[in-house]
N, CA, C and O atoms as a printed pandas DataFrame, in Angstrom:
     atom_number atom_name residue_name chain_id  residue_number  x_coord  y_coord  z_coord
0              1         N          UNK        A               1   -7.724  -14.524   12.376
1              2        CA          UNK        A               1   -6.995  -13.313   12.077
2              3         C          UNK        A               1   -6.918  -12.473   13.358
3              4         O          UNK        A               1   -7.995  -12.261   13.915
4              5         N          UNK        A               2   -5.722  -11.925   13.953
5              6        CA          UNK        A               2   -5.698  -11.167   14.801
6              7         C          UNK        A               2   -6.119   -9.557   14.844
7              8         O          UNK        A               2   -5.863   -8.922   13.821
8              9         N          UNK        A               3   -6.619   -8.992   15.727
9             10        CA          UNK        A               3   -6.948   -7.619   15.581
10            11         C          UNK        A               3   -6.258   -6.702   15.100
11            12         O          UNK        A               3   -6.834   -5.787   14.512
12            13         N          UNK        A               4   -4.777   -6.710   15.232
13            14        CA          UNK        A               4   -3.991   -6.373   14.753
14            15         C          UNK        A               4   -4.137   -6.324   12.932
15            16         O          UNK        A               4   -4.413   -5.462   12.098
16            17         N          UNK        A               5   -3.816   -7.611   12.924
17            18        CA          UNK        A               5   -4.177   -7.831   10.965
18            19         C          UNK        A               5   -5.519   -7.047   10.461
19            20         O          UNK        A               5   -5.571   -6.183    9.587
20            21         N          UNK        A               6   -6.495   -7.528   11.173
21            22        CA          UNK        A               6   -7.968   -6.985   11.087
22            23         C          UNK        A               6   -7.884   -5.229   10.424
23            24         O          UNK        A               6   -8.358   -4.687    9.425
24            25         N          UNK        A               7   -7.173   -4.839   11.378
25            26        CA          UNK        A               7   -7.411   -3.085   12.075
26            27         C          UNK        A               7   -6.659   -2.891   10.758
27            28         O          UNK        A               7   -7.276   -2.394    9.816
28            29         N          UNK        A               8   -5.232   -3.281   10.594
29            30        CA          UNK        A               8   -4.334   -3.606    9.058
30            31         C          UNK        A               8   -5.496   -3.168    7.952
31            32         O          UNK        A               8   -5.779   -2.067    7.479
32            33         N          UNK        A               9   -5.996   -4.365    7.762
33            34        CA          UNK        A               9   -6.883   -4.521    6.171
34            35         C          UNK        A               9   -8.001   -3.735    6.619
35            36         O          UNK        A               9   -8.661   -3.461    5.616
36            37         N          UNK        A              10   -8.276   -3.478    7.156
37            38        CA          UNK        A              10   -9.501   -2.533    7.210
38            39         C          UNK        A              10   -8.923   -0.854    6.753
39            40         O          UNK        A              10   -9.566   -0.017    6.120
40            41         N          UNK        A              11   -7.540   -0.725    7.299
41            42        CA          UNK        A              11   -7.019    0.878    7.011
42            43         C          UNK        A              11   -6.963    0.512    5.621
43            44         O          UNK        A              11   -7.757    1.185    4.963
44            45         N          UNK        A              12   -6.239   -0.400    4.874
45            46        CA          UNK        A              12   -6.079   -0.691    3.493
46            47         C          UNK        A              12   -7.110   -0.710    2.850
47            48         O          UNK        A              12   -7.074    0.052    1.884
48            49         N          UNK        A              13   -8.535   -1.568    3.043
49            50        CA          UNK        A              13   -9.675   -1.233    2.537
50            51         C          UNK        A              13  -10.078    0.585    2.700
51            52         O          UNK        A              13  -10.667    0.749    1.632
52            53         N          UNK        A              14  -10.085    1.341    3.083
53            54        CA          UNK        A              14  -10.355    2.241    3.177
54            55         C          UNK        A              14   -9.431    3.506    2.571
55            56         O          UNK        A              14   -9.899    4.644    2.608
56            57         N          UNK        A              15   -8.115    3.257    2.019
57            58        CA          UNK        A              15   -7.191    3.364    1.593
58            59         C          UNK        A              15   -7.811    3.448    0.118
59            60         O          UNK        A              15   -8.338    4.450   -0.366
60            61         N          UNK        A              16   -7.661    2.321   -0.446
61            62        CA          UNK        A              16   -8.345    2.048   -1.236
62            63         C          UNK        A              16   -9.599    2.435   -2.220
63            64         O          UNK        A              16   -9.717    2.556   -3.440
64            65         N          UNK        A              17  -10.732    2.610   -0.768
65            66        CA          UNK        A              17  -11.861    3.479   -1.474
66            67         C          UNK        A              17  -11.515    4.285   -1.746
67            68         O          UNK        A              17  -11.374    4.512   -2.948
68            69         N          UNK        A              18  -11.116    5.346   -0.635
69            70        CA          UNK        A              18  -10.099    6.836   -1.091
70            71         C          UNK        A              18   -9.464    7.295   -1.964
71            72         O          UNK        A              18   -9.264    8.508   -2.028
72            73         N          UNK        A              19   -8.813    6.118   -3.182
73            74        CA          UNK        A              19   -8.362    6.403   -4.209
74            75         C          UNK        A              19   -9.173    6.033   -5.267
75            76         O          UNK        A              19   -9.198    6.680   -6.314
76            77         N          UNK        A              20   -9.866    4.998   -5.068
77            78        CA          UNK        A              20  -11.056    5.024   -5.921
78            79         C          UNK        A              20  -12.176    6.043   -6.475
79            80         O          UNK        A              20  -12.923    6.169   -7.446
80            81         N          UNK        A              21  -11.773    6.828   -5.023
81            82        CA          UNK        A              21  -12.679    8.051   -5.531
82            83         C          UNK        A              21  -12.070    9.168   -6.092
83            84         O          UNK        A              21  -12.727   10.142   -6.459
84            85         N          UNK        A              22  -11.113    9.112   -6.165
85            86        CA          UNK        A              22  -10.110   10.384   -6.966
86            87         C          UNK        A              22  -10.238   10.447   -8.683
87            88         O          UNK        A              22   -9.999    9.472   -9.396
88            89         N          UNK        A              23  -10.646   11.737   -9.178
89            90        CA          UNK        A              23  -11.234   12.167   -9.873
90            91         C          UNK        A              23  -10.377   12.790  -11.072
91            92         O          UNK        A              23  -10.427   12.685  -12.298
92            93         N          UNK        A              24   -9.652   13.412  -10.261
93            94        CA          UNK        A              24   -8.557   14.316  -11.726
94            95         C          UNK        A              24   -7.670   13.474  -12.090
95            96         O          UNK        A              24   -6.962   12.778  -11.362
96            97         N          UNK        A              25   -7.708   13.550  -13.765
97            98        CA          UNK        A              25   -6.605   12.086  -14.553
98            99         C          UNK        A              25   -5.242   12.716  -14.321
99           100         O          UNK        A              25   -4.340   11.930  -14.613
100          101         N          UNK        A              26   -4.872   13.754  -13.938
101          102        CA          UNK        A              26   -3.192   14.014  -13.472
102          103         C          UNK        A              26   -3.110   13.573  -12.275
103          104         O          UNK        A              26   -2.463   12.527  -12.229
104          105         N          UNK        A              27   -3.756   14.173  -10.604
105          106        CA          UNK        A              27   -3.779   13.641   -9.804
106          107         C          UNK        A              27   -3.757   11.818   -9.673
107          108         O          UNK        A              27   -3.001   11.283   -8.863
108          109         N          UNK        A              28   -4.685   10.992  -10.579
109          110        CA          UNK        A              28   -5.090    9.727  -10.950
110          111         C          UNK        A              28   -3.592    9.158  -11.223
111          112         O          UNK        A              28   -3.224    8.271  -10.453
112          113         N          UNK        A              29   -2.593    9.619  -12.345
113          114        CA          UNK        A              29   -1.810    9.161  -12.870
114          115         C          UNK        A              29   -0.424    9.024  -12.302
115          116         O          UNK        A              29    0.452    8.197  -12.555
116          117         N          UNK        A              30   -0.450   10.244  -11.308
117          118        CA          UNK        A              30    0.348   10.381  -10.596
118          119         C          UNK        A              30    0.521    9.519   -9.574
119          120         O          UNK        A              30    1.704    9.219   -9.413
120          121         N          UNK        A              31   -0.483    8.850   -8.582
121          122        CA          UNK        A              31   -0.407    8.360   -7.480
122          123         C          UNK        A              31   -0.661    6.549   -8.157
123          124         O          UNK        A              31   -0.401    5.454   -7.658
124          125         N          UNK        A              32   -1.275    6.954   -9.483
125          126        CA          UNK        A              32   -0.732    5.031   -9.711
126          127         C          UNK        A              32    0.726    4.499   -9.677
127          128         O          UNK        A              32    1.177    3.395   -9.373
128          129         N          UNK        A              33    1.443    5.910  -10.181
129          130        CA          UNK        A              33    2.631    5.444  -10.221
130          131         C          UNK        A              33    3.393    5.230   -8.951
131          132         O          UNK        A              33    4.191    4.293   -8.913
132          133         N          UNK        A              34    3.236    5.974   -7.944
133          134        CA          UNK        A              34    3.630    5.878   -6.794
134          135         C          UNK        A              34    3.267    4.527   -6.056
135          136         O          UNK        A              34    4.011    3.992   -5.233
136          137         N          UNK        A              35    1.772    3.936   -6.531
137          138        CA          UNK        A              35    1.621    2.982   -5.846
138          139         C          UNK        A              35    2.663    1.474   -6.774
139          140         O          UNK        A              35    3.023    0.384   -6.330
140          141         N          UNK        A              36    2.816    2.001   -7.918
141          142        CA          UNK        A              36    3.517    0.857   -8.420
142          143         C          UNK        A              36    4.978    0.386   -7.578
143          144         O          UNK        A              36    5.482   -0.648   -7.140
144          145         N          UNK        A              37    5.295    1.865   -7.663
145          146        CA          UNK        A              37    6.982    2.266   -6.842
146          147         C          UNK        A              37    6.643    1.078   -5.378
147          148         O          UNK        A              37    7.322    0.080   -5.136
148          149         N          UNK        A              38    5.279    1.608   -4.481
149          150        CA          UNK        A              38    5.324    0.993   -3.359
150          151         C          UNK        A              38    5.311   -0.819   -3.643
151          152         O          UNK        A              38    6.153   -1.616   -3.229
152          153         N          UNK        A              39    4.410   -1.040   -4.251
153          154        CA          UNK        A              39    4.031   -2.455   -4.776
154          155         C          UNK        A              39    5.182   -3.283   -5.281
155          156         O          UNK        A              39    5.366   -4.484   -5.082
156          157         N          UNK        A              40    6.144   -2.195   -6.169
157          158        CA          UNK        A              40    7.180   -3.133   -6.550
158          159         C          UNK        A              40    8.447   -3.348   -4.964
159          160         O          UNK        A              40    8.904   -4.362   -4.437
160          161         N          UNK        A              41    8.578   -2.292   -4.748
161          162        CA          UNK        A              41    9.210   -2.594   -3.296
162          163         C          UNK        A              41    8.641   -3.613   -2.034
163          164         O          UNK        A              41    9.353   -4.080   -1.145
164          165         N          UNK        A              42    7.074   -3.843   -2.210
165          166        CA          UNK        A              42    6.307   -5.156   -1.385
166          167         C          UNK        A              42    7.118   -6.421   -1.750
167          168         O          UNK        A              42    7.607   -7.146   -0.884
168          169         N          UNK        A              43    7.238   -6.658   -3.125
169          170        CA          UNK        A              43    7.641   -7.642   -3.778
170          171         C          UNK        A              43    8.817   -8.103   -3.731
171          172         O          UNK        A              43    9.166   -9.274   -3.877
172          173         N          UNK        A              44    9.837   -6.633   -3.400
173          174        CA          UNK        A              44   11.092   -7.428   -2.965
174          175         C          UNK        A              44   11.200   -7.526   -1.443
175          176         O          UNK        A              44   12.275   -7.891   -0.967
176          177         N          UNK        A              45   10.355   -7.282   -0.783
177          178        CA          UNK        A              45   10.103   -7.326    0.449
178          179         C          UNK        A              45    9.465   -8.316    1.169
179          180         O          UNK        A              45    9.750   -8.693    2.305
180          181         N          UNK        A              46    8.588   -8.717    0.445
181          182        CA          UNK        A              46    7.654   -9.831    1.217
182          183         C          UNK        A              46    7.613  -10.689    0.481
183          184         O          UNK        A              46    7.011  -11.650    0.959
184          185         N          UNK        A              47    8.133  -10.914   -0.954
185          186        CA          UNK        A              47    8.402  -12.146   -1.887
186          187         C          UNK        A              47    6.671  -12.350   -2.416
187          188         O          UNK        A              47    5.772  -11.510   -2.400
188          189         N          UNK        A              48    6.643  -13.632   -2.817
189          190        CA          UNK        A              48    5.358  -14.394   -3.487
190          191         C          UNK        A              48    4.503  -14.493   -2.703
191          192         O          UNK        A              48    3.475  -13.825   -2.594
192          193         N          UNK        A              49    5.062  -15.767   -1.798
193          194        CA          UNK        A              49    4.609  -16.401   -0.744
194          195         C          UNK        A              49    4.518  -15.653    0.887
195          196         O          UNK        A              49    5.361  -15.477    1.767
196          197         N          UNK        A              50    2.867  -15.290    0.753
197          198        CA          UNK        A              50    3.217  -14.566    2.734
198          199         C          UNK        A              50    1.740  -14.392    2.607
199          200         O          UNK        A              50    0.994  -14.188    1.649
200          201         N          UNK        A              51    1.527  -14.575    4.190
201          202        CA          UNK        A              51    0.084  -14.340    4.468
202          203         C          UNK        A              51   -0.282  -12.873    5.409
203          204         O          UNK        A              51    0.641  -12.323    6.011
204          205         N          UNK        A              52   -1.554  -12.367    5.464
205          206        CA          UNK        A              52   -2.293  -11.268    5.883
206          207         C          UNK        A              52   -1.357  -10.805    7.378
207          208         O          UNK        A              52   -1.232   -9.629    7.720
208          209         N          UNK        A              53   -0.849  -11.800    8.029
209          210        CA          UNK        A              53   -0.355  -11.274    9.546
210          211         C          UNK        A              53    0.980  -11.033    8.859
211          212         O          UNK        A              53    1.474  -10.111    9.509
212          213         N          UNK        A              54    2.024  -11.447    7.670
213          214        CA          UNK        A              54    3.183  -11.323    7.560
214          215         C          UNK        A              54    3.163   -9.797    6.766
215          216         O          UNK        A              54    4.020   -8.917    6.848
216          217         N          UNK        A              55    2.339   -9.791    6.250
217          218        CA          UNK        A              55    1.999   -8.427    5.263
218          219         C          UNK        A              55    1.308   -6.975    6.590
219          220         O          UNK        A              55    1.432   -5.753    6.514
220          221         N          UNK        A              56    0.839   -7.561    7.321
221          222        CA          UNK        A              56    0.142   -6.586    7.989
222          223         C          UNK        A              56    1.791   -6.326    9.016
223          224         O          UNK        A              56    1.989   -5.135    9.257
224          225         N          UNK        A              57    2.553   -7.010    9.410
225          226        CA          UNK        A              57    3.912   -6.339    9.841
226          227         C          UNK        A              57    4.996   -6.052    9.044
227          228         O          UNK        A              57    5.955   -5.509    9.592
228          229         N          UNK        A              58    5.059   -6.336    7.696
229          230        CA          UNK        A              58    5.347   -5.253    7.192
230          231         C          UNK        A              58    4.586   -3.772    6.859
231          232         O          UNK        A              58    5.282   -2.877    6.378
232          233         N          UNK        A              59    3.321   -3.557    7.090
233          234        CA          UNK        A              59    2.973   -2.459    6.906
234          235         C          UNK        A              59    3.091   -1.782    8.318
235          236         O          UNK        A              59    2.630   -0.641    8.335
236          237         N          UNK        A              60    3.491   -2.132    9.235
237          238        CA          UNK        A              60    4.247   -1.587   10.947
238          239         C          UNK        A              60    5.402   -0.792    9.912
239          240         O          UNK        A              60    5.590    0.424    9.950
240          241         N          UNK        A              61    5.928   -1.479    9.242
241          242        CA          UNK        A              61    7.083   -0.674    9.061
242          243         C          UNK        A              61    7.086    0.198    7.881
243          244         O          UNK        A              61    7.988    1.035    7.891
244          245         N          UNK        A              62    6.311    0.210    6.880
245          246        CA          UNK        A              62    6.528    0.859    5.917
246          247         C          UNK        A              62    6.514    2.142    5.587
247          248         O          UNK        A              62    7.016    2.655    4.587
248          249         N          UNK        A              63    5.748    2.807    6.715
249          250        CA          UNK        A              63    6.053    4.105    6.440
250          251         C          UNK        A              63    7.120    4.609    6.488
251          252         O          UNK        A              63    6.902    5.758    6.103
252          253         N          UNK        A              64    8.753    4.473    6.833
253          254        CA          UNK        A              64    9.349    4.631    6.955
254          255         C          UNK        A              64   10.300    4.199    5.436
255          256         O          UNK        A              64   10.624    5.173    4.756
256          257         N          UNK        A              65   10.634    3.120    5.037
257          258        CA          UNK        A              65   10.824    3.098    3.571
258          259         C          UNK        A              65    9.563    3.308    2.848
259          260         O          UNK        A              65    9.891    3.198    1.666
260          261         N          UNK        A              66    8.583    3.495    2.887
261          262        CA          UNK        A              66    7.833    4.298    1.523
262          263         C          UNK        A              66    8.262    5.472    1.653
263          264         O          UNK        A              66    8.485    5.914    0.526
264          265         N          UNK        A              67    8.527    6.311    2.536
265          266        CA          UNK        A              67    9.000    7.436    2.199
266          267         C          UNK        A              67   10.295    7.336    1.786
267          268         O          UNK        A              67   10.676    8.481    1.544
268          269         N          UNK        A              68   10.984    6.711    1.625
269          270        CA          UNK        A              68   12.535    6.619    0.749
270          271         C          UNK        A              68   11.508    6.503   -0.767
271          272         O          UNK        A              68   11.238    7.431   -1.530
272          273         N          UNK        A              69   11.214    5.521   -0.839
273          274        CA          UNK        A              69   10.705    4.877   -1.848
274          275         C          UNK        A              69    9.718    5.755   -2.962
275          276         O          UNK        A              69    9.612    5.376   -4.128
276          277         N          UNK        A              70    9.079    6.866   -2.488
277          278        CA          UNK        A              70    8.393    8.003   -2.981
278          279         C          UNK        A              70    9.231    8.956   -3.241
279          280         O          UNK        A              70    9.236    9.558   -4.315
280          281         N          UNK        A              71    9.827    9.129   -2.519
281          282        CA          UNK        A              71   11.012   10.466   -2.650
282          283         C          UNK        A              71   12.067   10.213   -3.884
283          284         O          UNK        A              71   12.354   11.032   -4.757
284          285         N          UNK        A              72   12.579    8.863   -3.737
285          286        CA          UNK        A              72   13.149    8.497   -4.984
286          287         C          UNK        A              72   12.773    8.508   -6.251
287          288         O          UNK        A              72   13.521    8.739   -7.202
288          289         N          UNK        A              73   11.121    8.157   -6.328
289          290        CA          UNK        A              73   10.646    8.259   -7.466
290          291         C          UNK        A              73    9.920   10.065   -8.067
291          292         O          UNK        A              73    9.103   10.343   -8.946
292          293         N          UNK        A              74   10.435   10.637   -7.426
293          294        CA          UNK        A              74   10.523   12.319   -7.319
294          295         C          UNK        A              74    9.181   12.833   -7.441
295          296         O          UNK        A              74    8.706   13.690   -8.185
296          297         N          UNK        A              75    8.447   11.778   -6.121
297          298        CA          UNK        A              75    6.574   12.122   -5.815
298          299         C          UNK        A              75    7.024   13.447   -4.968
299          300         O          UNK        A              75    7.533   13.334   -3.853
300          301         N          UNK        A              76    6.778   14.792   -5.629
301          302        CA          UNK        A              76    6.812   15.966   -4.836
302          303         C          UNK        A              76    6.010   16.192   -3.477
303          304         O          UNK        A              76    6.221   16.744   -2.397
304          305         N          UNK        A              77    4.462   15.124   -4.397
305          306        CA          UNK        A              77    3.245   15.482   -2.884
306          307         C          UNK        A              77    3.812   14.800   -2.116
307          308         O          UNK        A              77    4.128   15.363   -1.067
308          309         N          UNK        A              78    4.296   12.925   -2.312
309          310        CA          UNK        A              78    4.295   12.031   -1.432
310          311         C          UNK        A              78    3.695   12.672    0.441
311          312         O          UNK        A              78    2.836   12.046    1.062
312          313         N          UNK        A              79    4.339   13.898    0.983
313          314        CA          UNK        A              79    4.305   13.681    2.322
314          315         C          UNK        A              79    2.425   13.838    2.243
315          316         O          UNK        A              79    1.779   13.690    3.280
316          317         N          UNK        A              80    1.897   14.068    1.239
317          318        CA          UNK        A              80    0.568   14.278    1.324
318          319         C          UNK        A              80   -0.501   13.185    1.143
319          320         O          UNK        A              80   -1.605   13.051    1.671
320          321         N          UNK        A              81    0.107   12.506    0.310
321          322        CA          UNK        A              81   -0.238   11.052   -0.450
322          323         C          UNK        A              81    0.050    9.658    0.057
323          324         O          UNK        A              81   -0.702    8.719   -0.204
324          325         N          UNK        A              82    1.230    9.523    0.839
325          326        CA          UNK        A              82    1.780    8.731    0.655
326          327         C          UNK        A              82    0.990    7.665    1.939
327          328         O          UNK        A              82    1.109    6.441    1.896
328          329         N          UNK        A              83    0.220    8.366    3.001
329          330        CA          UNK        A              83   -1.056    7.146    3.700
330          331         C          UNK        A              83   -2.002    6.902    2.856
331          332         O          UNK        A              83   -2.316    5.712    2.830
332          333         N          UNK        A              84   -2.537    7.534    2.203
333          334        CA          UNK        A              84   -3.146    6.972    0.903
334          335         C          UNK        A              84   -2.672    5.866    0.130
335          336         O          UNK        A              84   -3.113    4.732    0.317
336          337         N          UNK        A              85   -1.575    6.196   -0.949
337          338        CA          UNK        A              85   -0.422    5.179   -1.746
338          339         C          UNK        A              85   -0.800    4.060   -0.516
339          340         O          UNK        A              85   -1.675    3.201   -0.405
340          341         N          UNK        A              86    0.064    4.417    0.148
341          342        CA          UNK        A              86    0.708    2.906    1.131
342          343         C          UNK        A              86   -0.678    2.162    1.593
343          344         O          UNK        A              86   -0.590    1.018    1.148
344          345         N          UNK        A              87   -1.754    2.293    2.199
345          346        CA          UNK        A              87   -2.651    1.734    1.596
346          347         C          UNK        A              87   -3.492    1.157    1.126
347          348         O          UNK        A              87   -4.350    0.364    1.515
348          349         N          UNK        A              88   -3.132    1.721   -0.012
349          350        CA          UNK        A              88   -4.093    1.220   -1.455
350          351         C          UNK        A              88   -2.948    0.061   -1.794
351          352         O          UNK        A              88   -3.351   -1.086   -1.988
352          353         N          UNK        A              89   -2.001    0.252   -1.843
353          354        CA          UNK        A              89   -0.803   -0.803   -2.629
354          355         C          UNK        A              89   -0.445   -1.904   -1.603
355          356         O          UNK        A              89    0.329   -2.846   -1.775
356          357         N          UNK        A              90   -1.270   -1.551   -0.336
357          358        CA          UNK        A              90   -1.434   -2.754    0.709
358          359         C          UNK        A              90   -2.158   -3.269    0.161
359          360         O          UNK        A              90   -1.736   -4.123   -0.618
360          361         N          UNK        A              91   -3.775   -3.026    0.261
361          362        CA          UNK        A              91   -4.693   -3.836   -0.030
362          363         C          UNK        A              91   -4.705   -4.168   -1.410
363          364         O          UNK        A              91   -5.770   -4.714   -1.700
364          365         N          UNK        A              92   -3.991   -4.057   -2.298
365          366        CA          UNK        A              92   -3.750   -4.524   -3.832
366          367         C          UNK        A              92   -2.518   -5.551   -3.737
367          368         O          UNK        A              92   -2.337   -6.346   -4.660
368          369         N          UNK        A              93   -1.814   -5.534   -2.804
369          370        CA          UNK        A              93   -0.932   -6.440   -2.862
370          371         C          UNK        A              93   -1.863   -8.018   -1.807
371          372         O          UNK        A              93   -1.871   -9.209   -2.116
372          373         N          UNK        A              94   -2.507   -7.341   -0.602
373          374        CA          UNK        A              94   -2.932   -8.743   -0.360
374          375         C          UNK        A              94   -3.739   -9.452   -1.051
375          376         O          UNK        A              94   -3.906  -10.589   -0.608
376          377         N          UNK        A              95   -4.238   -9.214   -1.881
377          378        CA          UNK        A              95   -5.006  -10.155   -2.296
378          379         C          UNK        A              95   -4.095  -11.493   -3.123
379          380         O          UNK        A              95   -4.434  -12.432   -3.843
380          381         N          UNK        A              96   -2.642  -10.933   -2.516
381          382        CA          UNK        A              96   -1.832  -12.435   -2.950
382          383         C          UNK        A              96   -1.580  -13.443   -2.066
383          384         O          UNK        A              96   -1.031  -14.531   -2.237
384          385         N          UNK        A              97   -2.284  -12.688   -0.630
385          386        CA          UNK        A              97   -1.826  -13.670    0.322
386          387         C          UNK        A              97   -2.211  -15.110    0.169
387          388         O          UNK        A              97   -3.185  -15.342   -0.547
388          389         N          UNK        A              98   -1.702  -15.929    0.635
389          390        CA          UNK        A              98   -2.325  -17.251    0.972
390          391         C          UNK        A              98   -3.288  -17.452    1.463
391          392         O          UNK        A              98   -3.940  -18.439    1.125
392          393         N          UNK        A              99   -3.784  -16.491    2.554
393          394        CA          UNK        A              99   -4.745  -16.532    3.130
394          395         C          UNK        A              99   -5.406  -15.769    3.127
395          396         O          UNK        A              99   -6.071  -15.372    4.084
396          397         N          UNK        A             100   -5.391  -15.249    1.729
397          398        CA          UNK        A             100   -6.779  -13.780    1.665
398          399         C          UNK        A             100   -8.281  -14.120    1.025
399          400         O          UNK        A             100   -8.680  -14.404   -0.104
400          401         N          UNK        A             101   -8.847  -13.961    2.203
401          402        CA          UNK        A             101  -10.757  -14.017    1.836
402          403         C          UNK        A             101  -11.323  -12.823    0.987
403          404         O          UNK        A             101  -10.347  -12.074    1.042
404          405         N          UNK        A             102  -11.959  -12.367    0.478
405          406        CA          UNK        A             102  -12.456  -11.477    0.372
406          407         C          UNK        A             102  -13.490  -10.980    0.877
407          408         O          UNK        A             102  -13.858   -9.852    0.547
């Protein structure tokens, strides 16, 4: 795995905890949905089939359509949330890679 990918899943792991630890069920409900919004846009993005280095360059780019992608789904916080969202809905999406260890 390159450092690159590495540095990737490590922001996503940490992403992750960060929402794990979120506490209020409105705040909670709110940002699942956002991560669905992001997750379902992974999917038409990176398909089934893709491994940790193909996923870790799409997340080079995603901040740029997740913010379409939040805004559309009328996330008011998104500009607050949305390194959080993006992610958490990283590291929930790799675990489809081909090549994801845990």
């Amino acid at each position: 795995m390159t450092a690159a990918t590495e540095s990737a899943k490590q922001e996503w792991e940490q992403a992750y905890r960060a929402l794990v630890e979120v506490t209020e069920p409105a705040l909670e409900t709110r940002l699942g949905g956002q991560i669905e919004a992001i997750l379902g846009e992974l999917r038409r993005r990176v398909g089934g089939t893709f491994t940790l280095a193909e996923l870790a360059d799409e997340y080079g780019r995603a901040s740029v359509w997740a913010r379409h992608v939040l805004s559309e789904k009328g996330a008011s916080e998104w500009p607050r949330t949305q390194s959080l969202v993006e992610g958490a809905a990283f590291h929930l999406f790799a675990r489809g890679a081909v090549d994801y260890e845990p």
